[in-house]
C-alpha positions as CSV (number, residue, x, y, z in Angstrom):
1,X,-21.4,25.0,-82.7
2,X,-22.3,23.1,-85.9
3,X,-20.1,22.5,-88.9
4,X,-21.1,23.4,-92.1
5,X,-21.7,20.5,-94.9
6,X,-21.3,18.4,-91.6
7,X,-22.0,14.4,-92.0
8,X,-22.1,11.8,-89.2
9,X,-19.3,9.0,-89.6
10,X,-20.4,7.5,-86.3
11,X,-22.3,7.8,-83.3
12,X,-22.2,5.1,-79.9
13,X,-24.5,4.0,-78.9
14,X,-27.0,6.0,-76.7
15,X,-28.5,3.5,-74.1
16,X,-25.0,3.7,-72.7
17,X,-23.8,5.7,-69.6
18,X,-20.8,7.1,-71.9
19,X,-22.1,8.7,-75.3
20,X,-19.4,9.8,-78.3
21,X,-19.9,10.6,-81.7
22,X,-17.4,12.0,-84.8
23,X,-18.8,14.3,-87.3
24,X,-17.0,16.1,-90.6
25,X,-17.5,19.0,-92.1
26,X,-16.5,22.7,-92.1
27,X,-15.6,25.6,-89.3
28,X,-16.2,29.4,-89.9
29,X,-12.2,29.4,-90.7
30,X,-12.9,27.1,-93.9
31,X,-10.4,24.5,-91.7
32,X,-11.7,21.1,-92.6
33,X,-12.8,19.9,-88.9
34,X,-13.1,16.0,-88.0
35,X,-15.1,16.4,-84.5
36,X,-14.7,13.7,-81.9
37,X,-18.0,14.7,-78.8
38,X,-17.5,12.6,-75.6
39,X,-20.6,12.8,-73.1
40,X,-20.6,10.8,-70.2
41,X,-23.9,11.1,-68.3
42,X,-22.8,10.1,-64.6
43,X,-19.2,11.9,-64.5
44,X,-19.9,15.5,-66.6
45,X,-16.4,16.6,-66.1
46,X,-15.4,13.9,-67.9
47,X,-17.0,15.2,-71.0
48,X,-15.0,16.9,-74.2
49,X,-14.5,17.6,-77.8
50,X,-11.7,16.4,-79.9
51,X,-11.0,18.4,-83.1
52,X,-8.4,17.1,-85.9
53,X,-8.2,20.6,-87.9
54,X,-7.4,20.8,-91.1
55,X,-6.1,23.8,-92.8
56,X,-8.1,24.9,-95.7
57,X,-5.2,24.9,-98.3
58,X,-4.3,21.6,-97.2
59,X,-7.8,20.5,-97.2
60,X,-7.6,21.5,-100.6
61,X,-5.3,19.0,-101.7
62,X,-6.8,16.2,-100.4
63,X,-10.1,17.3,-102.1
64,X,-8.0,17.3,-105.5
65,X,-6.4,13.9,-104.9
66,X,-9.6,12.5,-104.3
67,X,-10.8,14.4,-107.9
68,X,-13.7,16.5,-105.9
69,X,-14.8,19.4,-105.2
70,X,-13.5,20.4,-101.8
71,X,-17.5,21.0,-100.4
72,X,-17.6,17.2,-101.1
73,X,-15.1,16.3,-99.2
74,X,-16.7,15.7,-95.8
75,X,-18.9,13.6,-97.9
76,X,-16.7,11.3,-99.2
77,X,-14.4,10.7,-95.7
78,X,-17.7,10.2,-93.8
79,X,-18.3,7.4,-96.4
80,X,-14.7,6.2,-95.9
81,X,-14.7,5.9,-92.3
82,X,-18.6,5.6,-91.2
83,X,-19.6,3.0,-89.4
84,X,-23.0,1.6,-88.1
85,X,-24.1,3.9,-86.0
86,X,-25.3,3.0,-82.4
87,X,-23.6,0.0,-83.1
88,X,-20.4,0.7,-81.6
89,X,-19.1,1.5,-78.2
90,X,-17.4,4.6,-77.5
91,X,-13.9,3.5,-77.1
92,X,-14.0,2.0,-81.0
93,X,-15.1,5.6,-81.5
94,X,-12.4,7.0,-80.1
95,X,-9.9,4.4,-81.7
96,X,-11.6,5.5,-85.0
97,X,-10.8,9.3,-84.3
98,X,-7.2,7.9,-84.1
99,X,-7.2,5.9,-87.4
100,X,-9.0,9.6,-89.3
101,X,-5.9,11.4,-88.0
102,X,-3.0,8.8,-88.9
103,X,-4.8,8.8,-92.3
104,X,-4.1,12.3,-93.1
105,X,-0.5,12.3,-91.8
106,X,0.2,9.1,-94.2
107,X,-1.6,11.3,-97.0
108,X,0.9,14.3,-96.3
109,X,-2.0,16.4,-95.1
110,X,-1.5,17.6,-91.4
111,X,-4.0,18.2,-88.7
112,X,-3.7,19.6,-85.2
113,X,-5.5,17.9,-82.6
114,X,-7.4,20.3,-80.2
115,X,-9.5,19.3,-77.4
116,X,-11.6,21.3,-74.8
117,X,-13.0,20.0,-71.9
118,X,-16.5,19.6,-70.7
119,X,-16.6,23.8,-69.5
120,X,-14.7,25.4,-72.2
121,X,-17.6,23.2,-74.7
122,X,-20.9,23.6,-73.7
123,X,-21.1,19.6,-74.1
């Protein structure tokens, strides 16, 4: 299940036995959606996805304090927060998912954090 407008902020990297990735962009709802995906090849259980969600109205109000347009908004955090991808392990990706979600609480805007394991995602 893609996100619309979605951009990459970072991806590990993918030689590695445990894969994980954080992508931006839009769900069906119009919530804005950060999307942490966590594979790892030997231990499948293991595997999930992480979703800071973002209500639209609030979404909204970040978009204006940046002075955009909310459709650019995934744009502009993904150029805030990517990093190199492949570069990076997967716990800095994870550490990053963190640092996305205190962001928003220290700009007022609140997310809930959902996550789904390996069977409820189709990962």
């Amino acid at each position: 299940m893609d996100l619309a407008l979605q951009h990459v902020i970072v991806e590990s990297d993918d030689d590695l036995e445990i894969w994980a990735s954080i992508v931006i962009g839009f769900d069906e709802d119009r919530n804005l959606v950060v999307r942490m995906k966590y594979v790892d090849y030997d231990f499948p259980e293991r595997n999930y996805l992480r979703d800071a969600v973002v209500a639209p109205d609030a979404a909204y109000r970040l978009a204006k304090q940046f002075r955009l347009p909310l459709v650019d908004l995934p744009r502009r955090l993904a150029e805030q927060f990517g990093e190199d991808s492949g570069l990076q392990g997967p716990v800095f990706v994870g550490k990053l998912f963190s640092r996305i979600v205190s962001y928003f609480n220290d700009c007022g805007v609140r997310c809930d954090v959902l996550e789904r394991k390996s069977g409820e995602t189709g990962v």
